[in-house]
C-alpha positions as CSV (number, residue, x, y, z in Angstrom):
1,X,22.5,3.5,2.2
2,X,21.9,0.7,4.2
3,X,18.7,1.4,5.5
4,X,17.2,2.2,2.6
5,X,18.4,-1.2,0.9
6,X,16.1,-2.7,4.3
7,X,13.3,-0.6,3.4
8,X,13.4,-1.5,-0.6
9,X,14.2,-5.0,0.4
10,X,10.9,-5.0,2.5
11,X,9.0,-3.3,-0.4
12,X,10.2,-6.0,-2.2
13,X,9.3,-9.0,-0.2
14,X,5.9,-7.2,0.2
15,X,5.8,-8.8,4.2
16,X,4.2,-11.8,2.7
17,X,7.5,-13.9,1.1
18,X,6.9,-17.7,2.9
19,X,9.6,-20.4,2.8
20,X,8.0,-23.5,1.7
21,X,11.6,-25.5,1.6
22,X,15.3,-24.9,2.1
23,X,17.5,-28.0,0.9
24,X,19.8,-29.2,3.3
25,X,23.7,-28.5,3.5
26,X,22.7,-24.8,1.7
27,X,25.4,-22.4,2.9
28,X,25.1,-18.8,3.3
29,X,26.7,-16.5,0.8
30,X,28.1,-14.2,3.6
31,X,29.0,-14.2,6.9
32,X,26.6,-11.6,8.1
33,X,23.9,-13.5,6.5
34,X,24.7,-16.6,7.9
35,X,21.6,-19.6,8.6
36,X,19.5,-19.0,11.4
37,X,21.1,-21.3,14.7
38,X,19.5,-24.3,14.5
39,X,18.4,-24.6,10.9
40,X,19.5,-24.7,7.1
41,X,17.3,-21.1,6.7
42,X,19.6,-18.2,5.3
43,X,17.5,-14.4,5.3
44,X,16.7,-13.5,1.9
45,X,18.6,-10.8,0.5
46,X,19.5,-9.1,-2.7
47,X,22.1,-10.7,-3.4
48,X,21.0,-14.5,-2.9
49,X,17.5,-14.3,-5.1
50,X,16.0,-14.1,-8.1
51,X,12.4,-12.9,-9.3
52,X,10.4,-15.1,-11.1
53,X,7.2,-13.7,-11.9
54,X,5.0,-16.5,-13.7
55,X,2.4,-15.5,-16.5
56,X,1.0,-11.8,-15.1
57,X,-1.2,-11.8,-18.5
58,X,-4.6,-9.9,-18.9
59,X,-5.8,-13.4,-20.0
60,X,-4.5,-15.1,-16.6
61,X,-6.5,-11.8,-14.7
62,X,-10.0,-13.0,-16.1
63,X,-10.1,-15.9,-13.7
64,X,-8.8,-14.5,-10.6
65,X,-11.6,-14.0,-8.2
66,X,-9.8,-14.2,-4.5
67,X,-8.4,-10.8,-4.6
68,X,-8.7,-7.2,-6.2
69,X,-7.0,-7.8,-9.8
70,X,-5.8,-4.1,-9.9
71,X,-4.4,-4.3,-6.1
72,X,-2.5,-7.9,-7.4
73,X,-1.5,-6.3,-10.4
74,X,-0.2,-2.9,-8.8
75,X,1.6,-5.4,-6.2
76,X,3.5,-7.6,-8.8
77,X,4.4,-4.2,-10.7
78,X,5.6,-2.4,-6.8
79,X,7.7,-6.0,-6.3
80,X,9.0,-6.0,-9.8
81,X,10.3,-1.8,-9.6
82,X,11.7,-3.1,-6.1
83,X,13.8,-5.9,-7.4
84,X,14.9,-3.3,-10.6
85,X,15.6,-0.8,-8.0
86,X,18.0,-3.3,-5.9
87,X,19.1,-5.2,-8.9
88,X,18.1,-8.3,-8.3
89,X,17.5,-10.5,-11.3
90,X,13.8,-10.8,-12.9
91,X,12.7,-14.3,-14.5
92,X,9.6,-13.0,-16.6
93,X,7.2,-16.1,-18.1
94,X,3.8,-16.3,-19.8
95,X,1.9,-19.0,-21.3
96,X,-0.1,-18.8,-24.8
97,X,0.5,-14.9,-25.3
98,X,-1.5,-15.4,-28.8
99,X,-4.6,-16.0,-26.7
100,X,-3.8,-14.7,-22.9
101,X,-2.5,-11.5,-24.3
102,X,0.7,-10.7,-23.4
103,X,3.0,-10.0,-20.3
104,X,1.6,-6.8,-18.8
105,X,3.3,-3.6,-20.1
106,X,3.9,-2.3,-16.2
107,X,6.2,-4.8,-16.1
108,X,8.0,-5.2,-18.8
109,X,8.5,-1.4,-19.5
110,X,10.7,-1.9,-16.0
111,X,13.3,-4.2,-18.0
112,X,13.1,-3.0,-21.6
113,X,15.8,-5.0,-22.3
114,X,14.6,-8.4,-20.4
115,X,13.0,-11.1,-22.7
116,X,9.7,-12.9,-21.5
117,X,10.1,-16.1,-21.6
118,X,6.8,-17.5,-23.8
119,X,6.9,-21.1,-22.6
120,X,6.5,-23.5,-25.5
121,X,5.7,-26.5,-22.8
122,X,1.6,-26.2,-22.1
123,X,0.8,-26.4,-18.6
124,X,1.4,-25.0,-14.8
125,X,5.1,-25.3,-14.6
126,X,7.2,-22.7,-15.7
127,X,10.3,-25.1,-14.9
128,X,9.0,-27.7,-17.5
129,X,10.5,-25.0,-20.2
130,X,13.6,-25.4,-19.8
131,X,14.5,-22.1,-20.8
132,X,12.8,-20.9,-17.7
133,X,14.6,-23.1,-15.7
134,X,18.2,-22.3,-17.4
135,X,17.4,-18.5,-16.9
136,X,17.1,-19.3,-13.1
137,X,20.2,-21.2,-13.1
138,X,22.2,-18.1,-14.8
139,X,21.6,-16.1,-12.3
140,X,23.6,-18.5,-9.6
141,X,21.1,-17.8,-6.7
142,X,19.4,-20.1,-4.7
143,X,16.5,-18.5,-3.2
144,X,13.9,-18.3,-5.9
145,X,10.6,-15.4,-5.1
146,X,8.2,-17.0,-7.3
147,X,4.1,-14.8,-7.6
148,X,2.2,-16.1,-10.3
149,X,-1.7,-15.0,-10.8
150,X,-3.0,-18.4,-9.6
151,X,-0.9,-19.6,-6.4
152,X,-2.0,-23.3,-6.2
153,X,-1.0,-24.0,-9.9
154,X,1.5,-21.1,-11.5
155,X,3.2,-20.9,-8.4
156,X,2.7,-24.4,-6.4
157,X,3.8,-26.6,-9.4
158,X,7.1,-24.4,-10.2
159,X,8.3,-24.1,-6.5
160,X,8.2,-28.0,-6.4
161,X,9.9,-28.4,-9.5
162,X,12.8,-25.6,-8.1
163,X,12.9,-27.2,-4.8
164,X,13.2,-30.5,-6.8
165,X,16.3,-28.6,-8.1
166,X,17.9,-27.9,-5.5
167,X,16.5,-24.1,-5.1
168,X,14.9,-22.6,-2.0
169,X,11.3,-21.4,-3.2
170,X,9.6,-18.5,-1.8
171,X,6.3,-17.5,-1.9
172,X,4.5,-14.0,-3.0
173,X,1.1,-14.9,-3.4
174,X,-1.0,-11.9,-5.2
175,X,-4.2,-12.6,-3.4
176,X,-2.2,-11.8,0.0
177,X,-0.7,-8.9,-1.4
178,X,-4.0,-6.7,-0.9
C-alpha cells in the first residue's frame, strides 16, 4: 500500500511541485515526516496539503501560448484524479464564469459534490475572495499546491498572499507540466 501512495503521490506532484517559501517555526505533522536537518522544509505529503487549482476555464485557455493547452489541461485533470485518489482536499476557483465559461467539466466531474468557488473579487488573487481563502483554512494544512493557467499572475499573486498567511506555497506550473 505504501508504495503505491509514493507513486500516486508522485503522479500528483507531477515532478515539477517548487517551494517558493516555508514560514519559519512550521512544525512537522509527523515524526517520520520531520523538516529536512538544517531547515524549516517539511516533504509534502498527503496529509499536510491542499489543492488549489485557480481558474482552469476554456476562457483562461485562449491566452495561453507557452505550452500545449490540451497537454496543461490533461495535466491539471491527471493532478486533480491524483489528489481524489489520495484524498487530499481540492480548492477549485474561477473568475467571471458568465464570460470565461466555466470550470472545466474533467475536473469537476472528479468532485461532483465540490463547489467552485466563482470569485466575486475581480482580479489575480484567488486569496482576495475570502471564501477561497476560508476554504484553504478548513482544510487545516499548511502546504498549499497551487496551478493556475497563467503562473505569473493566477498563481504568483495567490502564493504571496498564502505565504503572507502563514501557508507554505507550492508551485505546479502547467506550462512545465508538458
Amino acid at each position: 500500500m505504501r508504495k503505491t501512495n509514493i507513486l500516486l503521490l508522485t503522479a500528483f506532484i507531477s515532478f515539477n511541485v517548487v517551494s517558493i517559501a516555508a514560514p519559519a517555526g512550521m512544525a512537522p505533522d509527523k515524526k517520520e515526516n520531520a523538516p529536512i536537518k538544517g531547515s524549516n522544509l517539511e516533504l509534502l505529503s498527503v496529509n499536510n496539503s491542499v489543492l488549489v487549482l485557480v481558474d482552469y476555464q476554456p476562457g483562461m485557455f485562449k491566452g495561453i501560448e507557452s505550452g500545449n493547452r490540451t497537454t496543461m489541461k490533461n495535466a491539471a485533470v491527471a493532478a486533480a484524479k491524483a489528489a481524489s485518489i489520495l484524498k487530499v482536499p481540492v480548492v477549485l476557483t474561477s473568475i467571471y464564469p458568465q464570460g470565461n465559461g466555466e470550470f472545466i467539466k474533467e475536473i469537476t466531474d472528479q468532485f461532483p459534490n465540490q463547489e467552485v468557488l466563482a470569485r466575486k473579487v475581480p482580479g489575480f488573487d484567488a486569496f482576495d475572495d475570502e471564501r477561497v481563502l476560508e476554504a484553504v483554512k478548513k482544510t487545516g494544512r499548511k502546504k498549499i499546491v497551487i496551478s493556475g493557467l497563467w503562473t505569473s499572475m493566477c498563481f504568483a499573486y495567490t502564493a504571496i498572499h498564502g505565504i503572507r498567511e502563514g501557508y507554505e506555497a507550492l508551485s505546479m506550473p502547467p506550462e512545465m507540466l508538458r
